[in-house]
N, C-alpha and C positions, 0 to 999 in steps of 0.2 A: 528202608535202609538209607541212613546219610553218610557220608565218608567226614572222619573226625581224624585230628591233626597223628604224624604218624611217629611213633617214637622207634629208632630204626638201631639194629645190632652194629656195634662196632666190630671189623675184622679188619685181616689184614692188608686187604687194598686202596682202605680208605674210605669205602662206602659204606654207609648206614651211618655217620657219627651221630652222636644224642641231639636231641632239639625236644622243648618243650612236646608236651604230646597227650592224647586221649586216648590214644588206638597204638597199640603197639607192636611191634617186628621184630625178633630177636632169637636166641637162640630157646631151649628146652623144651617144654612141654607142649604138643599142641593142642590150642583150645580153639573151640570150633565159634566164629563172630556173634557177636547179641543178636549182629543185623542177619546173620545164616551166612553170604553170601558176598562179596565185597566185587562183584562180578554183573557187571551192566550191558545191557546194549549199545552199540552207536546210535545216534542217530543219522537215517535215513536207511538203516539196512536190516531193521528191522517192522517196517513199518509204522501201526498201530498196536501189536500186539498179538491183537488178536488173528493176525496170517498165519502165525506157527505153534498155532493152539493145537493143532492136530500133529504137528512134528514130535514135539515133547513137553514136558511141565513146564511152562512158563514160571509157574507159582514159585518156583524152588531161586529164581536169578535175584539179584541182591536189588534190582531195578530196570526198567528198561525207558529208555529214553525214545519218545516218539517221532516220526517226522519232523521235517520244520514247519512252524509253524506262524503263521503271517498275520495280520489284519484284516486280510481278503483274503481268499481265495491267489492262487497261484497256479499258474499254467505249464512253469519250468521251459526248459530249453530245448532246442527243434532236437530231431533224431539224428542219426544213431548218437541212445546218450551214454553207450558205455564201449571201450573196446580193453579188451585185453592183453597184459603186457607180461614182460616175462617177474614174475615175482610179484605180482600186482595187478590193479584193477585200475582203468583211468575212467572217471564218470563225469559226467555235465549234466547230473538230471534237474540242473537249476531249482533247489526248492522245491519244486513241484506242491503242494497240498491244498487242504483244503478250507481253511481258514480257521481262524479260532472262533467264530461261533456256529458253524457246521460242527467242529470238532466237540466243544461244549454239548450241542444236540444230540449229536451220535457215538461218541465214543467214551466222554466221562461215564455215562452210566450205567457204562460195561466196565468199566474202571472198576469204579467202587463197591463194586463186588471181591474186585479180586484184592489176593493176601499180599501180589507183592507190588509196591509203588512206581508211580508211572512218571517221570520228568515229560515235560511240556519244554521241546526246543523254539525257542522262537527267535523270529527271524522277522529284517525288517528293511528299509530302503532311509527310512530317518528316526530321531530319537521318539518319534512322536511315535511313530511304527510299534517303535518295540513296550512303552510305557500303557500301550493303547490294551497289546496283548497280555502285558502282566496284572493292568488291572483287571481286567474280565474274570480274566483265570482266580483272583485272588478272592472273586464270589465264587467260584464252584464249590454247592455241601458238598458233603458225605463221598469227599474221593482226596485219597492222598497225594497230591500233586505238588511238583517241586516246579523249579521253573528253570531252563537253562537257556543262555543265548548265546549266540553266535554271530560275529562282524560279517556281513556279507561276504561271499567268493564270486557275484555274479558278474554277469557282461552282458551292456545293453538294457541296462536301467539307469536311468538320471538318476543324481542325487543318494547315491549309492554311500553307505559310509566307509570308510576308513580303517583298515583296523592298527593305526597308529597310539601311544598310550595317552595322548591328550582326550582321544576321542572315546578310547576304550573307560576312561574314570568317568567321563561326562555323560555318557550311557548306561554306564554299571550304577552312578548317583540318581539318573532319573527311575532305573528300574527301581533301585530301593527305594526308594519314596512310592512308587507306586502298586507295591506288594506287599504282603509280609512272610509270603513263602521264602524258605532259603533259597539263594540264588548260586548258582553255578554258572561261571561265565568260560566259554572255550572256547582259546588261543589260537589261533592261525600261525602256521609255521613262516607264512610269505612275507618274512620282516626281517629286518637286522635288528629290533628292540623289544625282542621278544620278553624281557625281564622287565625293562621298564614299563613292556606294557603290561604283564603281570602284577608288578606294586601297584601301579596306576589303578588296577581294576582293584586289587585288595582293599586299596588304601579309600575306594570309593564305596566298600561298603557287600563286597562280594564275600559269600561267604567259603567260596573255594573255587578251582580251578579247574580246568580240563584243557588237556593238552597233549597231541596236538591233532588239530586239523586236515585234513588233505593237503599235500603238495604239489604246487602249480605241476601240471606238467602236458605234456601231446602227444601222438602219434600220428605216421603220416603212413598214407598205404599206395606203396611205390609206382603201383601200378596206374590209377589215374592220378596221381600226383595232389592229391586229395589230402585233408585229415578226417583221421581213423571217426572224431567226433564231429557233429554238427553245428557244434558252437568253437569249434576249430581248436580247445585247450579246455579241459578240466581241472579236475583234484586227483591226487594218484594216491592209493592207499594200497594196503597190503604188506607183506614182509619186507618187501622194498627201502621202508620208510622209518621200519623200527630201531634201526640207529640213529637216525635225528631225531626220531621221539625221545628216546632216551635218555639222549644229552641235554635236548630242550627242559624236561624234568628235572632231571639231575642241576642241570644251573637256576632255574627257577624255584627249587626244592631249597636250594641255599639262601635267596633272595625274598620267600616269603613266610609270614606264620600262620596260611590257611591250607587247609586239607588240596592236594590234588590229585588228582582222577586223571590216569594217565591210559593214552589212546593212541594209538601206530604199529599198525604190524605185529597185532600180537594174534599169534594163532594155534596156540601151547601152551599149557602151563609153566615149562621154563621160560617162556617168553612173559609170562605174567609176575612170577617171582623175580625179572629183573627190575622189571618197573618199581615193585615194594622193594628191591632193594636201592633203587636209584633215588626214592624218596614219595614215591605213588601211593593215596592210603587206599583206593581202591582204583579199579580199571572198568574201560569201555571197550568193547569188544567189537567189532565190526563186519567189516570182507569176509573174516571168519567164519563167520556166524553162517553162510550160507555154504558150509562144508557140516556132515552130520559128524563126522570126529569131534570137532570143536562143543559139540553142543553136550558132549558129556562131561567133559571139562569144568565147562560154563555152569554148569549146575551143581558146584562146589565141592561134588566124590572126588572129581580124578585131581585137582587144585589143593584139596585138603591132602592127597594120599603125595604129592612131590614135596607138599612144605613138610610133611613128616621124614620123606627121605633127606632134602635136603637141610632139617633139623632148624625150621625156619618156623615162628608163632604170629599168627596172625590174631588179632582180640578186636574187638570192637566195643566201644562204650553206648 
């Protein structure tokens, strides 16, 4: 499954107006995606995959998105790396993984067994970092692998990048040259140029977007005067965030002419139909994802059964 540009129903609020398109949103009849599925994982909350082979059919999601994934090996951030907030989830697990050629060894070749395709998140400290990972990946046979990255969120690594849009197109330029998998590059909310760094990444060659990211955020636990994490500040995700997602979408939606794959607080399918309707051609799902409700959703019965109530057509090319 790849998400392709989204051609969106015109009503009376204002959202959906037409834009060039491959994949379409609208009102009448509904048809069920070429891709099955327009329904991903986040990356990092769902592992490798292969953790929730025993929960439910994996096979049936439109893709899942793996850890991140480094050049080396990664160690992530001291403990406690998650604490609980109200409406959300605040995490520090720093990257954590296991590098791309441990990951090449042990887990493409459970891949390429399976029917549905796997994004490789990768993640890196410099551009060399992340060119390093796309190449490798771009020899893997016989396993359908896309490639997605990510500007660091970390603390306490030198030479860490930026995810400002100078930085974002000169990253997004090296990966493309260094791959020929489609690339998906996704957005960090922790900016005020959120669009331009979206052009920047399009205009370098990305073949679509994702967005958005965790939102910086803390918690402090009153009683030793402490913070809740051990890297003192995380990323906060959850329902929390799903109206800055939203919008971030919705303005970038207007700003570019590649597919985005929209990510924050969705843990519903009316949460997923506003995305496609704000301009999303498909979604990552996350925090969610470790609630068994969401997981019947995610497997595109209960997602198929609201765009029919709600008289909304999802297609895929």
């Amino acid at each position: 499954m790849y998400p392709h540009r989204c051609h969106r129903y015109r009503n009376k609020s204002g959202l959906g107006e037409e834009s060039e398109s491959v994949s379409t949103i609208g009102t009448g009849k509904q048809k069920r995606p070429a891709a099955d599925n327009p329904v991903m994982t986040a990356s990092g909350t769902f592992g490798y995959g292969m953790e929730y082979e025993h929960l439910f059919d994996i096979q049936k999601l439109g893709a899942i998105v793996c850890k991140g994934t480094a050049h080396e090996s990664w160690e992530g951030n001291p403990q406690p790396r998650i604490a609980e907030t109200d409406n959300g989830m605040l995490n520090s697990i720093g990257l954590q993984g296991i590098g791309v050629d441990a990951l090449i060894k042990e887990k493409t070749p459970v891949w390429a067994g399976w029917q549905v395709p796997v994004i490789v998140n990768i993640v890196g400290r410099t551009v060399e970092d992340y060119t390093e990972v796309a190449r490798k990946l771009d020899n893997v046979p016989a396993c359908r692998v896309r490639a997605q990255y990510q500007l660091p969120q970390r603390q306490g690594r030198r030479g860490g990048i930026r995810g400002q849009s100078g930085t974002a197109g000169k990253v997004t330029a090296a990966v493309r040259k260094a791959t020929t998998l489609p690339i998906i590059v996704k957005l960090t909310p922790n900016t005020g140029e959120i669009v331009r760094i979206a052009q920047a990444a399009a205009a370098a060659g990305a073949d679509a977007l994702c967005l958005i990211n965790t939102v910086k955020g803390m918690a402090i636990n009153i009683k030793t005067r402490k913070p809740l994490l051990g890297n003192t500040y995380g990323g906060l995700s959850g329902p929390a965030i799903k109206p800055v997602a939203l919008y971030m979408v919705y303005q970038v939606f207007k700003a570019v002419n590649i597919p985005i794959v929209g990510c924050g607080g969705i843990t519903n399918a009316h949460d997923a139909i506003e995305f496609f309707m704000a301009g999303a051609t498909a979604i990552e799902v996350g925090t969610a994802s470790f609630m068994i409700r969401a997981r019947r959703w995610m497997c595109w019965k209960g997602l198929e059964s609201t765009c029919r109530k709600t008289r909304l057509t999802i297609c895929a090319k």
